[in-house]
C-alpha positions in Angstrom: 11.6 -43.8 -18.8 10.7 -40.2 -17.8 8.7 -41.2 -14.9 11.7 -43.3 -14.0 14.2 -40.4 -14.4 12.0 -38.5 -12.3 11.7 -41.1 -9.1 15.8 -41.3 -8.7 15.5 -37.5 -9.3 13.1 -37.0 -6.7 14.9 -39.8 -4.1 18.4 -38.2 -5.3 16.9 -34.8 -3.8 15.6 -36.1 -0.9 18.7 -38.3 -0.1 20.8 -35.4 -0.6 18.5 -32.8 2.3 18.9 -35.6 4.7 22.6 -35.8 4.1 23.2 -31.9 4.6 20.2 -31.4 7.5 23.3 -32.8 9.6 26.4 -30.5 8.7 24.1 -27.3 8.5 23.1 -28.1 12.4 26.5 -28.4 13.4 26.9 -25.2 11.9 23.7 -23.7 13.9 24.6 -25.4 16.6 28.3 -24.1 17.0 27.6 -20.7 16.0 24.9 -20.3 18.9 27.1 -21.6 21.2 30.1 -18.7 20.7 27.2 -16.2 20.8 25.5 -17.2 23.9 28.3 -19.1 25.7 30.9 -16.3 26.3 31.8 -16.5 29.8 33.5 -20.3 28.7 34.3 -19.6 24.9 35.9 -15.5 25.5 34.2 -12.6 24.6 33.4 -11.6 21.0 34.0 -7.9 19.6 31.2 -5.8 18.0 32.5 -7.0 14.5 33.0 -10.6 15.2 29.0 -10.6 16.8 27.6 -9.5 13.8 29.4 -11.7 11.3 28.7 -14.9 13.6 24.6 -13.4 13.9 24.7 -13.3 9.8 26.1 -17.1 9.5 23.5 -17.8 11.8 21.2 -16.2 10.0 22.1 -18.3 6.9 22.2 -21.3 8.6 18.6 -21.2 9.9 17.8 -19.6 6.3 19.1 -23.2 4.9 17.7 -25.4 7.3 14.4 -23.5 6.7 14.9 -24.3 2.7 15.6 -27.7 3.3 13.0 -28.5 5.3 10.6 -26.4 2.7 11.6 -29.3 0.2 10.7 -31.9 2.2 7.7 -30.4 2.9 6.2 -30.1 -1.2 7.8 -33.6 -1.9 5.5 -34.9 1.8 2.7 -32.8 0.0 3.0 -34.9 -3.3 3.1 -38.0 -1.5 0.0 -37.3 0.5 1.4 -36.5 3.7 -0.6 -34.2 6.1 -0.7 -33.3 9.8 -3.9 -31.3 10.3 -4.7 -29.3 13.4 -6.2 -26.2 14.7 -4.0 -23.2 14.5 -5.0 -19.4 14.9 -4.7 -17.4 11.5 -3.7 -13.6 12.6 -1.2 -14.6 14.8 0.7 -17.3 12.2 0.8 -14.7 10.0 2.1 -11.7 11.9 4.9 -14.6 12.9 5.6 -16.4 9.4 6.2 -12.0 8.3 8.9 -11.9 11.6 10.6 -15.0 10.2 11.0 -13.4 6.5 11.8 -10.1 7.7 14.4 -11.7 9.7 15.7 -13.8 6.2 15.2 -10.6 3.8 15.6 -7.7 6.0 18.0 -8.3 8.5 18.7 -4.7 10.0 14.9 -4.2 10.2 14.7 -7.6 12.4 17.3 -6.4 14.6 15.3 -3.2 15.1 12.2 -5.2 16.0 13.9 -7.0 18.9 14.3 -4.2 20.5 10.8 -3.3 20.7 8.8 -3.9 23.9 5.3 -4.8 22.7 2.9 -5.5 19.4 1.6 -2.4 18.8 5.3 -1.1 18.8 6.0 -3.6 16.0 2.8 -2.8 14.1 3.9 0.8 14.3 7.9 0.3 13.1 6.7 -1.9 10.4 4.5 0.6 9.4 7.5 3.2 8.9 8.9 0.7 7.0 6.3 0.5 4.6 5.2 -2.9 5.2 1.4 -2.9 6.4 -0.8 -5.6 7.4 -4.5 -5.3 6.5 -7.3 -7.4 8.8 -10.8 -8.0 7.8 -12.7 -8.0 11.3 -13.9 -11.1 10.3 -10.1 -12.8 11.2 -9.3 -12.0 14.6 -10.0 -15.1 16.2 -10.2 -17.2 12.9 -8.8 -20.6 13.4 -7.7 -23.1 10.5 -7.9 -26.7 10.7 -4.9 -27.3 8.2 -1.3 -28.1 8.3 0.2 -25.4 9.8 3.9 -25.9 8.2 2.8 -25.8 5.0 0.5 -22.9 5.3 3.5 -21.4 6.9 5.6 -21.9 3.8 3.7 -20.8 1.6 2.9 -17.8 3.2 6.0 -16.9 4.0 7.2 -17.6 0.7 5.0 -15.1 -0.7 6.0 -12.6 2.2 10.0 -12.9 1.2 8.9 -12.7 -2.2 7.3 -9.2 -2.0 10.0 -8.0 0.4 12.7 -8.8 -2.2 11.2 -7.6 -5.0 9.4 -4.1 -3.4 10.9 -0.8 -4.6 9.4 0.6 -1.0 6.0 -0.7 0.4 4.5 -4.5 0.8 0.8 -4.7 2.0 -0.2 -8.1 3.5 -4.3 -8.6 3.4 -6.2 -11.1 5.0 -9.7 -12.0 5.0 -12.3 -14.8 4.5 -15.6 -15.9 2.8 -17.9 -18.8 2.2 -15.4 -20.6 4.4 -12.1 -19.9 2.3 -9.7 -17.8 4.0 -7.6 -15.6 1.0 -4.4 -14.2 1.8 -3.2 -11.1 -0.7 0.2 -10.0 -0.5 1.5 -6.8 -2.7 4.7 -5.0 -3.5 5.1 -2.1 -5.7 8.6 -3.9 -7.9 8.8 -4.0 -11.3 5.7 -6.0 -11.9 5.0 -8.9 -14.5 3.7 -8.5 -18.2 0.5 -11.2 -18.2 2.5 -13.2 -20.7 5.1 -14.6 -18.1 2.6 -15.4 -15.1 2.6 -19.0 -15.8 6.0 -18.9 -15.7 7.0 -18.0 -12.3 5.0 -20.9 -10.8 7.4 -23.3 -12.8 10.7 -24.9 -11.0 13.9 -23.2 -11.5 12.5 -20.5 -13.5 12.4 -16.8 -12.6 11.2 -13.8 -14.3 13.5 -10.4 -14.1 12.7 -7.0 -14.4 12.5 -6.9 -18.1 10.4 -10.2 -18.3 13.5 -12.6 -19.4 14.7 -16.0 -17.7 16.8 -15.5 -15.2 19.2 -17.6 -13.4 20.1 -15.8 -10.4 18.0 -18.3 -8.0 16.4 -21.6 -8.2 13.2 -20.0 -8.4 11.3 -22.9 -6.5 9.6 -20.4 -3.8 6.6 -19.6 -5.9 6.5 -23.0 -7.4 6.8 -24.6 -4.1 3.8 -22.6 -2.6 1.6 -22.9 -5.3 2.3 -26.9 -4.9 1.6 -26.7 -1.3 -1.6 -24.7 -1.4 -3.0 -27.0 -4.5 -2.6 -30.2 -2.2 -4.3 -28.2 0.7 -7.4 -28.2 -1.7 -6.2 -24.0 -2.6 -4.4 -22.4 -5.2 -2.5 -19.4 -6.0 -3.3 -16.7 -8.7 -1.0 -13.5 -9.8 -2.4 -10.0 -10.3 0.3 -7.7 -11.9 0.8 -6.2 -14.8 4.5 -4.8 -15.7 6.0 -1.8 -13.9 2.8 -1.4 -11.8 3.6 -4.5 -9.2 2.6 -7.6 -8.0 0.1 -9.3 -6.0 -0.5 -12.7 -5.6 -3.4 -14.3 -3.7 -3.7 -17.3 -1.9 -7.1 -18.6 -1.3 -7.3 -22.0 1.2 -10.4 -23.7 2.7 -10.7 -23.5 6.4 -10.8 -27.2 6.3 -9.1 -29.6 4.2 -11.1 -31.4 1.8 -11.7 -35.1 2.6 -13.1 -37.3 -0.6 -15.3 -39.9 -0.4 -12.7 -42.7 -0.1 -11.1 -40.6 3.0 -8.1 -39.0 1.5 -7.4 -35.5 1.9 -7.7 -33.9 -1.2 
C-alpha cells in the first residue's frame, strides 16, 4: 500500500507541473511582451519596469522549479541525455542564473558590465569568488548537462541565501572525478542535523530546529540528481562557523554491465 501511495503521489505531482508549465508561460510570455514591445503596448514608467522585471523574474524562477522536478523524478526513472559540455563555463553561467534568482540588484549590476573580467572583478566586491584549479580550464564533461546544472545551481542559491557576507565556489578534478565545493560563512550546521537537510520538505534554521518556511527540496533534489549521475553530495559545517557542501561527479557516467547508466 505505501508503494502504491507513493506512485499516485509521484503521478499526482507530475500531472500537476504539466498542468501549471502552461499558465506560468502565459505569464512569462505576457510580461516580456509589455517590457520589450513598447512602441505598440505604451511606454512603462521607472516604477512599473521594475515591478513587471521582478514578476518576470518569478516567473522564470517557477518555470525553473518546475522543470527542476521533472528533472529528479526523469533521474529516478532512468532518464538521461548525456553529452559533452565544457565545465568552467557552465558553472560561471549556472552562478549568473542564481545570482539573478537570489540577488536581483547585483544581476542588474552585472548587465551592465562590458566583459568577463569585469564580472569576475564586481563579483569579487561582492564577496562571491570563484576558485579554478588549472587543471579545469578546458575540462569537458560527458554528463547531462541539466541536471549538473541543477544541482549546481542549487548549491550556488543555497550559499547565497544563507551567507552572512562571502560565498567561495571551488572547482577542481582528480582520478577522473570532477568535485565542485561551494562555501558560505551563515550560521552553519551542528553535525547532528546533516542528514537532515538532504531529506524532502525538511529544512534546518539557524538554531538547528525544523523549519517550515520552504519546501526544502533543493538540497534533497541535488543530492538525488548527483547520486543517479554515479556522484554524491557530502556537507562540511559545523554550527556558527558555515557551510560547505561538495559535490563530487565522474567525468563520465557509469555504464554497468547490462548497459544502464548507473
Amino acid at each position: 500500500m505505501k508503494k502504491e501511495n507513493e506512485f499516485f503521489r509521484e503521478i499526482d505531482i507530475e500531472f500537476l507541473i504539466h498542468e501549471l508549465k502552461d499558465p506560468v508561460a502565459v505569464i512569462e510570455t505576457g510580461v516580456r511582451t509589455l517590457l520589450e514591445r513598447r512602441e505598440t503596448h505604451g511606454p512603462l514608467s521607472a516604477r512599473q519596469e521594475k515591478t513587471l522585471k521582478r514578476v518576470l523574474r518569478n516567473a522564470q524562477k517557477a518555470r525553473s522549479m518546475m522543470y527542476g522536478l521533472l528533472e529528479i523524478g526523469r533521474s529516478q526513472a532512468g532518464c538521461f541525455a548525456c553529452s559533452s559540455f565544457q565545465l568552467v563555463p557552465t558553472i560561471q553561467d549556472t552562478l549568473m542564473q542564481a545570482v539573478e534568482s537570489v540577488c536581483p540588484p547585483v544581476f542588474d549590476q552585472i548587465n551592465s558590465l562590458d566583459s568577463p573580467e569585469e564580472t569576475l572583478a564586481f563579483l569579487s566586491s561582492q564577496s562571491i569568488y570563484i576558485h579554478l584549479d588549472s587543471e579545469v580550464s578546458r575540462l569537458e564533461l560527458n554528463q547531462d548537462e541539466v541536471k549538473f546544472r541543477q544541482i549546481a545551481g542549487n548549491l550556488i542559491k543555497n550559499a547565497l541565501h544563507h551567507r552572512k557576507q562571502r560565498v567561495d565556489i571551488g572547482l577542481g578534478c582528480r582520478n577522473k572525478m570532477i568535485w565542485l565545493e561551494v562555501s558560505d560563512d551563515g550560521p552553519g550546521i551542528d553535525a547532528e542535523h546533516h542528514e537532515m537537510v538532504f531529506r524532502r520538505y525538511t529544512q534546518v534554521n539557524a538554531s538547528n530546529a525544523l523549519s517550515r518556511s520552504g519546501h526544502g527540496l533543493g538540497l534533497a533534489g541535488a543530492l538525488i540528481l548527483a547520486q543517479s549521475m554515479g556522484g554524491t553530495i557530502k556537507i562540511i559545517s559545523q554550527k556558527g562557523k558555515g557551510a560547505t557542501f561538495r559535490l563530487t561527479l565522474p567525468l563520465a557516467p557509469l555504464v554497468l554491465q547490462t548497459g544502464e547508466i548507473l
